[in-house]
N, C-alpha and C positions, 0 to 999 in steps of 0.2 A: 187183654188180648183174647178174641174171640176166635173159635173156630166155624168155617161152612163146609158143610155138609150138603149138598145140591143134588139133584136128579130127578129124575121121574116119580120116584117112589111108587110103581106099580106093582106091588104093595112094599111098602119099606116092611124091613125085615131083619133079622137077628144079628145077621153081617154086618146091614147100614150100623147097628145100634151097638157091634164089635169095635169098629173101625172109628165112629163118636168114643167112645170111652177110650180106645189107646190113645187117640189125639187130647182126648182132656187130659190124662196122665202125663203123656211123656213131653207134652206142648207148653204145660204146664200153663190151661185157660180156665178162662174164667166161666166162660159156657157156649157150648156148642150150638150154634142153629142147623135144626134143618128145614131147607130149602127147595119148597118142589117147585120144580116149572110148570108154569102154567102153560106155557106153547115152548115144550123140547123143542128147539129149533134142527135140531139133530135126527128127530124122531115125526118127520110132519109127512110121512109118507105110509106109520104106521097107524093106527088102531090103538088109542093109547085112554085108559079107563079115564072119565070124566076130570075136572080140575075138582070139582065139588070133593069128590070120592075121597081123591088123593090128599086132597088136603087135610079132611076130615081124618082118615090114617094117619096123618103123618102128627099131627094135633095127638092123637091116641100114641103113637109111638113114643113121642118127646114126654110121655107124663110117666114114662118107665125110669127116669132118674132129673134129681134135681137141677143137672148142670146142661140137658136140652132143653130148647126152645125151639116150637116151630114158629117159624118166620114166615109170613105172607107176604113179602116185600115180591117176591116172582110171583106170585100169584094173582098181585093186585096190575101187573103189567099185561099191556094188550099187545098181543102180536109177539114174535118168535124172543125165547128168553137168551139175553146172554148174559154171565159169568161177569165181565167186565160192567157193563148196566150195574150189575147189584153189587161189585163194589166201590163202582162211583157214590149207587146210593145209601151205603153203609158208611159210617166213620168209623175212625179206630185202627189197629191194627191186626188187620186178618191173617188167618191159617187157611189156606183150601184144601179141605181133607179129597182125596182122591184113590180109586182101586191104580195102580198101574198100569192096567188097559186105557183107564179114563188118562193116564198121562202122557201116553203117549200120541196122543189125540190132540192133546194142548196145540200143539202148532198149526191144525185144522179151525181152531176157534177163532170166532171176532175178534180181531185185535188181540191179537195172542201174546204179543209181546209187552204189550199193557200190562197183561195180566199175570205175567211173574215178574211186571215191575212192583208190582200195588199188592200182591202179595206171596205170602210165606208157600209153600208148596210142600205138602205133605202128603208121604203115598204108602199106600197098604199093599201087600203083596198081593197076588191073583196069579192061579196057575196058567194062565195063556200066554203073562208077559214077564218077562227079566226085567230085571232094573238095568240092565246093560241097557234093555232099548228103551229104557225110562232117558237114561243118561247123552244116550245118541238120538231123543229128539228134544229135550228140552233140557241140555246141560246138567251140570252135578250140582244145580242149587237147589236140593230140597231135602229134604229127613226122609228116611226111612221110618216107619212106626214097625215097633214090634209086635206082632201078635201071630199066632197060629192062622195060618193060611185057609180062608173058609170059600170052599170053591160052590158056589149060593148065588144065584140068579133071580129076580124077580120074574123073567122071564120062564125058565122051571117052576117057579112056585104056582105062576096060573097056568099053567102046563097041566100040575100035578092037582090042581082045584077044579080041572077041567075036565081031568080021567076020572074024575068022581071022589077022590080022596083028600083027605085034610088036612092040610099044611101046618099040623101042629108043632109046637117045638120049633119050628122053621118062620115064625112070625110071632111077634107078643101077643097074649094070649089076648087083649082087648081088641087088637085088630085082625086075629081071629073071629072074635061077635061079631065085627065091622063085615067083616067078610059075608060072613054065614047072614046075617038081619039083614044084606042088601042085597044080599044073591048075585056078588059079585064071581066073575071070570068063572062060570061054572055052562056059562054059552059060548059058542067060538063068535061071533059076533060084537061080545060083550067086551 
């Protein structure tokens, strides 16, 4: 049993890499992918750092423990990513690891109901949302993961790369260099 781990990863960061490990723990997998989209179908109206970038991060992220893998299966797809696509094109039995904001969004998704046919649903807490409204949009079928609640946005972190200061401890420290060698999200343009 595999777990996914999916999203932008602009820049993935010490939460995405919290929220991998309680699901390898308590999921009891074999190993975690993470998954960036190459076209957030969600996100096509923002400003969202190159696919090259992110992948490149996310490749740097997964080599922080032996049970990640970053997965290029969204990234090698053209045109808007969806969740369901890549676990048609995965075999196996998956975990979709998700913040609780992101679960509550599920019913929003392509074929949403597919996609807590085809898989497991696991959710991380996030202070914006209750699991009550986990529960009243997408039923009581999924795990709760234990972990201390890390309220951490990739969104803040180029925020904070952008006021001039350095997101350290707040991203592994390889995609730290990633950052600083490409002179990433330190323009608002960028």
């Amino acid at each position: 049993m595999y777990g996914i781990l999916g999203g932008t990863f602009d820049p993935p960061h010490v939460a995405h890499l919290a929220a991998a490990h309680a699901a390898f723990e308590q999921m009891d997998l074999d190993v975690v992918r993470l998954l960036p989209a190459r076209t957030p179908w969600q996100k096509v109206n923002r400003v969202v750092t190159s696919a090259k970038h992110r992948w490149a991060m996310c490749r740097l992220a997964a080599a922080e423990a032996p049970y990640l893998v970053a997965d290029d299966t969204e990234m090698n797809r053209r045109g808007p990513t969806y969740t369901i696509d890549t676990l048609e094109d995965l075999s196996g039995e998956a975990v979709l690891i998700l913040g609780s904001d992101s679960a509550v969004g599920i019913p929003t998704w392509h074929r949403a109901d597919e996609v807590l046919e085809r898989a497991t649903i696991a959710v991380v807490p996030r202070p914006t949302v209750s699991f009550d409204q986990v529960t009243e949009a997408i039923g009581s079928s999924y795990t709760v993961l234990e972990m201390p609640m890390l309220d951490l946005s990739a969104t803040e972190i180029r925020a904070h790369v952008l006021a001039g200061l350095t997101p350290g401890f707040l991203v592994p420290a390889s995609v730290l260099a990633y950052i600083d060698a490409n002179d990433l999200y330190r323009h608002r343009d960028a």
